[in-house]
C-alpha positions as CSV (number, residue, x, y, z in Angstrom):
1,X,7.6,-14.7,-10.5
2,X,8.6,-14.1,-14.0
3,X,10.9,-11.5,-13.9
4,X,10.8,-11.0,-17.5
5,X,7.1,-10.7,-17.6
6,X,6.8,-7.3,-20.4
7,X,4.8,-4.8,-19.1
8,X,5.7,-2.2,-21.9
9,X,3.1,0.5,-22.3
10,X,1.5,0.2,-18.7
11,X,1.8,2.7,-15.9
12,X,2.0,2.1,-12.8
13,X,2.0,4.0,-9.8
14,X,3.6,2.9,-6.4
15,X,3.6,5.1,-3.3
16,X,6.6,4.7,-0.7
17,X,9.1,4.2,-3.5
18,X,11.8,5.6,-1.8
19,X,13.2,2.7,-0.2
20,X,12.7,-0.6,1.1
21,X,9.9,-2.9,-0.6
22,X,8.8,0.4,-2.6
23,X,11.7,1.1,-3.9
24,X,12.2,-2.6,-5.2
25,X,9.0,-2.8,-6.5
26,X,9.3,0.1,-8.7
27,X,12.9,-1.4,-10.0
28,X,11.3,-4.5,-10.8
29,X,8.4,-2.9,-12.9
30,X,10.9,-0.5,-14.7
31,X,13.0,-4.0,-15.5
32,X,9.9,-4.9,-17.2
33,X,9.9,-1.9,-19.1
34,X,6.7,-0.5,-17.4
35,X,6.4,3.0,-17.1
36,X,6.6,3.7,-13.4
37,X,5.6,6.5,-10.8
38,X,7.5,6.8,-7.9
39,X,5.2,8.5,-5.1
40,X,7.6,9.5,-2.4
41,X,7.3,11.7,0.5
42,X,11.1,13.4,0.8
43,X,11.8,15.2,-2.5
44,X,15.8,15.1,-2.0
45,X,15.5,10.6,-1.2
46,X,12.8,10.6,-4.0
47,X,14.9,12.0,-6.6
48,X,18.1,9.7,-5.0
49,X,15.8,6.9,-5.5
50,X,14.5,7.7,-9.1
51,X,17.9,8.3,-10.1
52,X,18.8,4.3,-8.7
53,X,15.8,2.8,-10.5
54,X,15.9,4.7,-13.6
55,X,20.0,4.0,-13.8
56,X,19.5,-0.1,-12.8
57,X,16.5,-0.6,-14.8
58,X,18.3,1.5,-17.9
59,X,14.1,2.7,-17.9
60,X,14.0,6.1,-18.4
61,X,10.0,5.8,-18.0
62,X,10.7,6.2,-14.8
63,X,8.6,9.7,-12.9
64,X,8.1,11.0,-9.2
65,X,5.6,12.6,-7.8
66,X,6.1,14.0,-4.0
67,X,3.7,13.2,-1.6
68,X,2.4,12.6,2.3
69,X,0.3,9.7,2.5
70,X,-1.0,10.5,5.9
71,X,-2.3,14.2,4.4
72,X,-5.2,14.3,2.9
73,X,-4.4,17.4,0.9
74,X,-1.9,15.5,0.2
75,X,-3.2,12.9,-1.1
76,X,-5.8,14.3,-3.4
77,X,-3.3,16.8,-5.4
78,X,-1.2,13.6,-6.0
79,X,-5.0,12.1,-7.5
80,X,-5.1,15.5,-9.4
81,X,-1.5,15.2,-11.1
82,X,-2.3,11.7,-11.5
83,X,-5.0,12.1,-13.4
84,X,-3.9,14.9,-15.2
85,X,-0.9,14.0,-16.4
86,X,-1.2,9.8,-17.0
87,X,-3.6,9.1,-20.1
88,X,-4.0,5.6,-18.2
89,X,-3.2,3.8,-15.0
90,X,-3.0,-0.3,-15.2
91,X,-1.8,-0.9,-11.7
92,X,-1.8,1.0,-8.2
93,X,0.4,-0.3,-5.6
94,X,-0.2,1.4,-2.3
95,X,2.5,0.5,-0.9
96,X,3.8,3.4,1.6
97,X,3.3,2.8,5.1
98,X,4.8,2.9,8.4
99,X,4.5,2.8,12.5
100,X,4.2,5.3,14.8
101,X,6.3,5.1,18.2
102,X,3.9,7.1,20.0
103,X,0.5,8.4,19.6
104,X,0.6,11.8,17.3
105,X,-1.8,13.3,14.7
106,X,-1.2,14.0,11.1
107,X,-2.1,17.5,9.5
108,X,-5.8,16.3,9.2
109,X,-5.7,15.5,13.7
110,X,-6.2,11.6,12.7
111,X,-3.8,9.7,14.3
112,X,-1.0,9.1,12.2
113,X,-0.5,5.2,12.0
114,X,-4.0,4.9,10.6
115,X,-4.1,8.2,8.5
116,X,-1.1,7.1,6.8
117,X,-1.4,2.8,6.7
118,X,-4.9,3.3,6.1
119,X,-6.9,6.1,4.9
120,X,-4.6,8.0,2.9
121,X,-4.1,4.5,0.7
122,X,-8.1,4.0,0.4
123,X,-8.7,7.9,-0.4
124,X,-6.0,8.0,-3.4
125,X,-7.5,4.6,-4.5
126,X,-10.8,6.3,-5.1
127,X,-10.2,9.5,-6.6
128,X,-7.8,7.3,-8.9
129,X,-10.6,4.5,-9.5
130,X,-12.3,6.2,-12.5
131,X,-8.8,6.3,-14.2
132,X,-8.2,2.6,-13.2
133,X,-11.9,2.0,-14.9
134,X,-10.9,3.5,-18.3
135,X,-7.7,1.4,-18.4
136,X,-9.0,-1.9,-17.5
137,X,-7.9,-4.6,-17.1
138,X,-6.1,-2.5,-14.3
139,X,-5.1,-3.6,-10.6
140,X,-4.7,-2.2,-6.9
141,X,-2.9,-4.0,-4.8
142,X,-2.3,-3.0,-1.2
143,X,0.5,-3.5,0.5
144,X,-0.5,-5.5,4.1
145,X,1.1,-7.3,7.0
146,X,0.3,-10.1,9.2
147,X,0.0,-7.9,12.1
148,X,-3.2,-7.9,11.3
149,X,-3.9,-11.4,12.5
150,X,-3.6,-9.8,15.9
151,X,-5.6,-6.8,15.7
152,X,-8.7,-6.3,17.3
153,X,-10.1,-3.0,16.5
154,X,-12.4,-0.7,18.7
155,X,-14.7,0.5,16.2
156,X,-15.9,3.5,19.0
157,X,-12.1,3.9,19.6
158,X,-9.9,4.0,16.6
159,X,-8.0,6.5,17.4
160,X,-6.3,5.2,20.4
161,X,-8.2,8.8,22.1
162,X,-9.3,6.3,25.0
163,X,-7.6,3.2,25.1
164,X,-3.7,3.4,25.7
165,X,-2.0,3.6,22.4
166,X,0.3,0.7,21.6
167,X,2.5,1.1,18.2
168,X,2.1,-2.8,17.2
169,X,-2.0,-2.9,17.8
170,X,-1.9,0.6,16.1
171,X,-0.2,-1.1,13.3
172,X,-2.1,-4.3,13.1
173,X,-5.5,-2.4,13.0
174,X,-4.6,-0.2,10.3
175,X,-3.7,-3.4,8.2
176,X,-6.6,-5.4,9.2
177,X,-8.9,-2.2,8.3
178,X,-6.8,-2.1,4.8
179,X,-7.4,-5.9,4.0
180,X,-11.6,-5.3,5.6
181,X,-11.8,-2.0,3.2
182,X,-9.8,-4.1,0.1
183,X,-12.3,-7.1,0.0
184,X,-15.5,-4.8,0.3
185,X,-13.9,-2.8,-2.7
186,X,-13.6,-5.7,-4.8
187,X,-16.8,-6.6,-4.0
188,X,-17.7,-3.7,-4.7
189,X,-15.9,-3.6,-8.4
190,X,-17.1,-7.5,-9.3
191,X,-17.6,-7.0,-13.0
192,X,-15.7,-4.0,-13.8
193,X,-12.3,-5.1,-15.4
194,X,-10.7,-3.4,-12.2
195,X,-9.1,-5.9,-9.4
196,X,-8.3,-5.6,-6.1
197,X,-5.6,-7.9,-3.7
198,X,-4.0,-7.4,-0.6
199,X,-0.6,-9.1,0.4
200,X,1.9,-9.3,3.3
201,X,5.3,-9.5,1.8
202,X,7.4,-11.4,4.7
203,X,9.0,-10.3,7.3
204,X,11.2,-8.2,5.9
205,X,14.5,-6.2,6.9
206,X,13.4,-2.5,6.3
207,X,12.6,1.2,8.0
208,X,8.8,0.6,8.6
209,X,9.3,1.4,12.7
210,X,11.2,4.8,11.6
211,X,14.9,5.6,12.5
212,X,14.8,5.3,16.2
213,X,12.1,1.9,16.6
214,X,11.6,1.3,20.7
215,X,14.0,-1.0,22.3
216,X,12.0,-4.1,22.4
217,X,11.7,-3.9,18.7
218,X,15.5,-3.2,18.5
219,X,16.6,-6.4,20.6
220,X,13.9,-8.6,18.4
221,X,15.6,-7.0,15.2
222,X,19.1,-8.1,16.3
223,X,18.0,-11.6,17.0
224,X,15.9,-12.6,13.6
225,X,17.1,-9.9,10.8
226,X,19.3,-13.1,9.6
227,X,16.5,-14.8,9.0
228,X,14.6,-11.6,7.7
229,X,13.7,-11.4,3.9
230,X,15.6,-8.2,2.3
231,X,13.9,-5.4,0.5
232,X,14.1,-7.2,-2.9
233,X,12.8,-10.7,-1.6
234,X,9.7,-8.5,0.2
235,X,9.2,-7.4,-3.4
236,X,8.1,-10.2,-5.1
237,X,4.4,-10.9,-3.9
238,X,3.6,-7.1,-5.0
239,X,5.2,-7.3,-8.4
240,X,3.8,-11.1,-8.6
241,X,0.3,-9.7,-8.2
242,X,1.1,-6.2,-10.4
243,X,1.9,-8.4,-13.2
244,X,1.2,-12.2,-13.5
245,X,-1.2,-13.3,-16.1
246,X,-2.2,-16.1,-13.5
247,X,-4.3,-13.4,-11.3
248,X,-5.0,-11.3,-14.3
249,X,-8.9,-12.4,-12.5
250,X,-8.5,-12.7,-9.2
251,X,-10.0,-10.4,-6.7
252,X,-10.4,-10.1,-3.0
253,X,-7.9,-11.9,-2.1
254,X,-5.2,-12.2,0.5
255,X,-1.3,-13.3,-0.5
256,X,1.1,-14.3,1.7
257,X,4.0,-14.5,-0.2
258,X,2.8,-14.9,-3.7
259,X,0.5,-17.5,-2.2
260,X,-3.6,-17.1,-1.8
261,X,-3.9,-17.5,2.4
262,X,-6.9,-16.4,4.9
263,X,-6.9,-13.3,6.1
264,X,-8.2,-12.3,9.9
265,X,-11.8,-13.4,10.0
266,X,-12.7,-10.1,11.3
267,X,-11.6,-8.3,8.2
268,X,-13.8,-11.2,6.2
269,X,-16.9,-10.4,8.0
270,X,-19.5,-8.6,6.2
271,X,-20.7,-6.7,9.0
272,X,-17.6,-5.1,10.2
273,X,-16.4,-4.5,6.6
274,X,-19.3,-2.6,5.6
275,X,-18.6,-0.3,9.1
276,X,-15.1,-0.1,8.1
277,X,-15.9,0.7,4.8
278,X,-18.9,3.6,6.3
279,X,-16.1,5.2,9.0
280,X,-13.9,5.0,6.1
281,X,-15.9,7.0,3.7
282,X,-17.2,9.8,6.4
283,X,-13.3,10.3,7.4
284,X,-11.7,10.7,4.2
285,X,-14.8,12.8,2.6
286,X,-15.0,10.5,-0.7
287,X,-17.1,7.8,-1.8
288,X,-16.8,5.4,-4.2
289,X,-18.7,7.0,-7.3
C-alpha cells in the first residue's frame, strides 16, 4: 500500500466511519489529502470521530453525514445530501456493517443483519451510481468477510421467518449476497469508467458482534484477538483498492487482504446472482438506471 498515494481533489464517501476499520479508512484517505465523508450512524461518536480524523490527518476536508444503514429512508436522504451537496464522488466504500445477536427487524420489518450488511449498502450504491458515472474513473468497494465461504442461503427463506435464525449464517449470507450483488454490478458497469470490488479485510479486532457478542464468540475472542489484525491493519485492503493505480481497472473482483482470491462459488454463479440481484431490486425499490 502506498501510504503516500495523493488523492487531492477526490471525494470519497465511507459509511461506518465511526470506528473500527471505518474509522481507519477515512484517516488514511484524509492522510492522502482526499476529501472524505464520514457516514456514521450516532451523531455524538460521529462528531468524536470526525474530530480524531480531521485532528490526525491535519485534513480539514474532512465532513459527516448521519445515517442508518439498515433504514431505507435512511439511506436515500443520505443519497439526496450526497448528491446535493458533492459536485463529484471518486470512490464509495460501503463499509458499515454489523451482526445481529438475535433475530429483529429494522424500521423497514427486514431483518436487520441483511437490511443493514446488505441492502442498505446496494441501495445507497445505486442512487449514488449516476454521480459515480459523472466522475469516472470512480470506484465502490464493499466491505466483505470470509463468512461468506460458509453461507448457504435459502433464497425462499432469507429472512430467517422459517428456518431458526443463527447470527454467524445470518452474517455469512449477507456477505455472500454482497460479493453475488458486487460482481453482477460490475458486470453490469463493464465499459463505464465506474469499478466495482469486494474485500475481506482479516480478521480483525473490532465491534462488528455489538457491545454484548454471545458467549461462544466471547471465549473465541479471548483466545485469538493476539493474533487478530487491529483496526488500522483491517484498513489497508479498502484504502489499497480506494486508491492504487495498480486496480485503477480491475473489476469484479474479490481481495483478501490486498490480494485477488476466489470468492464462494455460489456468489460466482450466474444464476443465483441474477436472483440475488432480482430479490435485491424488488426489496430495496430501485433499479439500476
Amino acid at each position: 500500500m502506498n501510504e503516500h498515494a495523493n488523492m487531492n481533489g477526490k471525494i470519497c464517501v465511507v459509511t461506518g466511519a465511526n470506528s473500527g476499520i471505518g474509522k481507519e479508512t477515512a484517516l488514511g484517505l484524509a492522510q492522502m489529502d482526499a476529501h472524505v465523508v464520514m457516514v456514521c450512524r450516532n451523531a455524538e461518536k460521529g462528531k468524536a470521530a470526525l474530530e480524531d480524523v480531521r485532528r490526525e490527518s491535519g485534513n480539514s476536508q474532512v465532513d459527516l453525514l448521519i445515517a442508518d444503514m439498515s433504514s431505507q429512508a435512511s439511506v436515500r436522504a443520505l443519497a439526496k445530501q450526497i448528491i446535493a451537496k458533492y459536485p463529484r464522488l471518486d470512490v464509495l466504500i460501503n463499509n458499515a456493517g454489523g451482526a445481529a445477536r438475535e433475530r429483529k427487524l429494522s424500521a423497514d420489518g427486514i431483518e436487520m443483519t441483511l437490511a443493514a450488511n446488505h441492502l442498505g449498502p446496494a441501495l445507497l450504491t445505486l442512487l449514488v451510481l449516476d454521480l459515480l458515472r459523472a466522475s469516472t474513473p470512480s470506484r465502490i468497494i464493499n466491505v466483505s468477510s470470509e463468512a461468506q465461504r460458509r453461507a448457504r442461503p435459502d433464497m425462499n427463506d432469507l429472512q430467517f421467518e422459517r428456518r431458526k435464525f443463527n447470527t454467524f449464517a445470518a452474517y455469512g449470507q449477507s456477505k455472500l449476497l454482497m460479493n453475488a450483488f458486487t460482481f453482477e454490478l460490475a458486470r453490469r458497469l463493464e465499459g463505464t469508467g465506474v469499478t466495482a470490488n469486494c474485500l475481506h479485510p482479516g480478521v480483525v479486532a473490532t465491534n462488528i458482534w455489538g457491545a454484548d457478542p454471545p458467549f461462544i464468540f466471547k471465549m473465541i475472542i479471548a483466545v485469538v484477538k493476539p493474533f487478530m489484525l487491529s483496526s488500522k491493519q483491517g484498513a489497508e485492503a479498502s484504502l489499497y483498492l480506494a486508491t492504487s493505480p495498480d486496480v485503477a481497472q480491475t473489476s469484479g473482483q474479490y481481495f483478501v487482504k490486498s490480494k485477488p482470491a476466489q470468492s464462494s462459488p455460489l456468489s460466482r454463479d450466474p444464476r443465483i446472482a441474477a436472483e440475488i440481484w432480482g430479490w435485491t431490486e424488488t426489496m430495496i425499490g430501485q433499479r439500476l438506471a
